[in-house]
N, C-alpha and C positions, 0 to 999 in steps of 0.2 A: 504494500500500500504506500501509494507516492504523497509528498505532502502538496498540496496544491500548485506551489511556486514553481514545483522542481522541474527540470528539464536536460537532458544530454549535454547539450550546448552549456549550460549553464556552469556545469559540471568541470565542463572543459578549459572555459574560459576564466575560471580560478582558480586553476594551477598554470598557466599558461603564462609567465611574464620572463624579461631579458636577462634574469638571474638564474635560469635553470637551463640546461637542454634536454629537452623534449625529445620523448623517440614514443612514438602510436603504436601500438600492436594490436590490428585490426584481425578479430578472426569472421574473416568472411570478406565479403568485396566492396569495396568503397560506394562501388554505385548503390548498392542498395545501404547505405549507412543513415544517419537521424539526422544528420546534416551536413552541411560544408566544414571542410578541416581547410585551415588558413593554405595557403598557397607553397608558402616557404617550410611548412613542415615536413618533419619528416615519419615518412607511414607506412608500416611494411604487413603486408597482407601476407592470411595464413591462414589453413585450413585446421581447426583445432575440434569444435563440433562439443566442446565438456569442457566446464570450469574448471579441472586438473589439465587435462591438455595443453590447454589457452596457457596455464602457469607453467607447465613444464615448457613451451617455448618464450615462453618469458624466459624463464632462468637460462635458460641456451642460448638467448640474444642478448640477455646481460653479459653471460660468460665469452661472449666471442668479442666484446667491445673491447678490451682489450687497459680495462681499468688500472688505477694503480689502490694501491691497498687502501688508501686514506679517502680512496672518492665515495663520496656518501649515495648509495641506490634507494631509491621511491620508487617502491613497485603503488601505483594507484588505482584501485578498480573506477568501471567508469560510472559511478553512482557518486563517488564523494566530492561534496563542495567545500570548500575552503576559503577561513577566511585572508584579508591581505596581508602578506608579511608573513605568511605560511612559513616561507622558507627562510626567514631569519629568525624565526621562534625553534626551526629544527636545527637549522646549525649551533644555535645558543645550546641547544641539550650537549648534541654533542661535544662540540667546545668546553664544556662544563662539565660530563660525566664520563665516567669509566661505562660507559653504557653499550651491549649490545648493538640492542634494536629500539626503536623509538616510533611511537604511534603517535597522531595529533586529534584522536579521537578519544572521546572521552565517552566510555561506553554506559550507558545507562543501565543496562543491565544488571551493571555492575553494585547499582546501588537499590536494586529491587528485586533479584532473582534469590529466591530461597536456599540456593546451592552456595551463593558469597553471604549468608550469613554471618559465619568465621570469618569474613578475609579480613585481613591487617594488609596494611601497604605504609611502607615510607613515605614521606610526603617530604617536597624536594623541591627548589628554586632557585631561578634563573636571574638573569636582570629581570626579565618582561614577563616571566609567569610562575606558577606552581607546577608540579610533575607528582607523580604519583607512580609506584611500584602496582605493576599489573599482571595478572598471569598471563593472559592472551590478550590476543587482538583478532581481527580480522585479515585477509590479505591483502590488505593496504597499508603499509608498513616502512619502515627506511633502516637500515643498516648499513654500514661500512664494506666495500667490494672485501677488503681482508676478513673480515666475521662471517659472511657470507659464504666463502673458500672453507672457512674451519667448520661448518654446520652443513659445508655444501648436499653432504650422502639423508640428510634427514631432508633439508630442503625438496631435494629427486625425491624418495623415501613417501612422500605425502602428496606427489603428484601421479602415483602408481597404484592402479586399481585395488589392489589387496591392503591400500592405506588409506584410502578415500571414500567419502560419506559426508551425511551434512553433517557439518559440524568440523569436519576434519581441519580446520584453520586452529581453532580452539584446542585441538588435539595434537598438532604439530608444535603449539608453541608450548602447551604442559609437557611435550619430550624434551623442546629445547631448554625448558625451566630445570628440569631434572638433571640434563647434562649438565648443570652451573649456569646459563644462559640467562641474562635481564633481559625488562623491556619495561618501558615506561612510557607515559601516555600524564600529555599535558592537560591542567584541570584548570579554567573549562577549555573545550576543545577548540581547536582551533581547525577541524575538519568537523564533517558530522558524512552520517551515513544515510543516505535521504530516503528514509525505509520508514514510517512508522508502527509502532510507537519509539523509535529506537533514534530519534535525535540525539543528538551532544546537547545537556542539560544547560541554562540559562542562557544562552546566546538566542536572539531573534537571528533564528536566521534566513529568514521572510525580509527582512528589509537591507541583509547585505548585497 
């Protein structure tokens, strides 16, 4: 269930500015896509057909871009909106923490699902926000091309049928919690996930 505002495009065009580069990974063909992608981007169609698929040539056209260890990767599905400054509120975690992986959704779930009863989380800060210790996220997420190499075989691992199911994002990163592995997730969000009832908590984000 969409929330009224939301749209593809919309999606697209906030994460889209001159501080990142962008690579599309279309599975399917452009002519049938939700709209126009800018001119100068860059878009590589692929025949994927399953939400593990579609990831596992993700991670295979990360791995072939030819990174160095400290470049920070945003894998972003195309539902999440985000607000401006995304990307200096992610660099600040990083810069800031010995940390994994870093989510900019602040998952609500988190604070009503009967299963996080127990949780405890650290609560953590930056110049410009709060952070918060999290067991999962979704696969929308940003890590280090080096952390990504050390986690690479669990990565593959949950894009392979005998590991996949719903839910299996939330089950990849409880392996990766076990092997020692953080992840943190800024509070409030500075993405949301345009699903209801599953917004990022106090942010209107109807009028960004």
């Amino acid at each position: 269930v969409r929330p009224e505002w939301f749209s593809y495009e919309k999606c697209y065009r906030s994460v889209k500015n001159s501080k990142v580069d962008l690579t599309i990974l279309l599975d399917g063909s452009i002519s049938n896509h939700h709209f126009q992608f800018d001119p100068e981007d860059k878009i590589i169609e692929f025949q994927g057909g399953s939400d593990p698929a579609s990831f596992l040539f993700c991670l295979q056209t990360i791995e072939s871009a030819n990174l160095n260890d400290q470049d920070i990767v945003y894998i972003i599905e195309d539902d999440y909106f985000h607000k401006p400054g995304w990307e200096d509120i992610m660099k600040e975690a990083f810069d800031s923490f010995n940390v994994d992986y870093v989510t900019l959704y602040d998952h609500p779930d988190k604070y009503f699902l009967p299963m996080y009863d127990e949780l405890q989380s650290k609560v953590l800060h930056t110049a410009s926000t709060h952070w918060r210790t999290t067991p999962s996220t979704c696969n929308t997420y940003a890590g280090k091309w080096g952390t990504f190499k050390k986690h690479w075989d669990t990565h593959i691992k949950y894009c392979l049928p005998e590991s996949t199911h719903d839910g299996y994002d939330h089950t990849k990163f409880l392996d990766l919690w076990n092997q020692g592995s953080n992840l943190i997730s800024c509070i409030p969000g500075y993405s949301t996930h345009c699903e209801l009832p599953f917004l990022s908590p106090l942010i209107d984000w109807k009028s960004i």
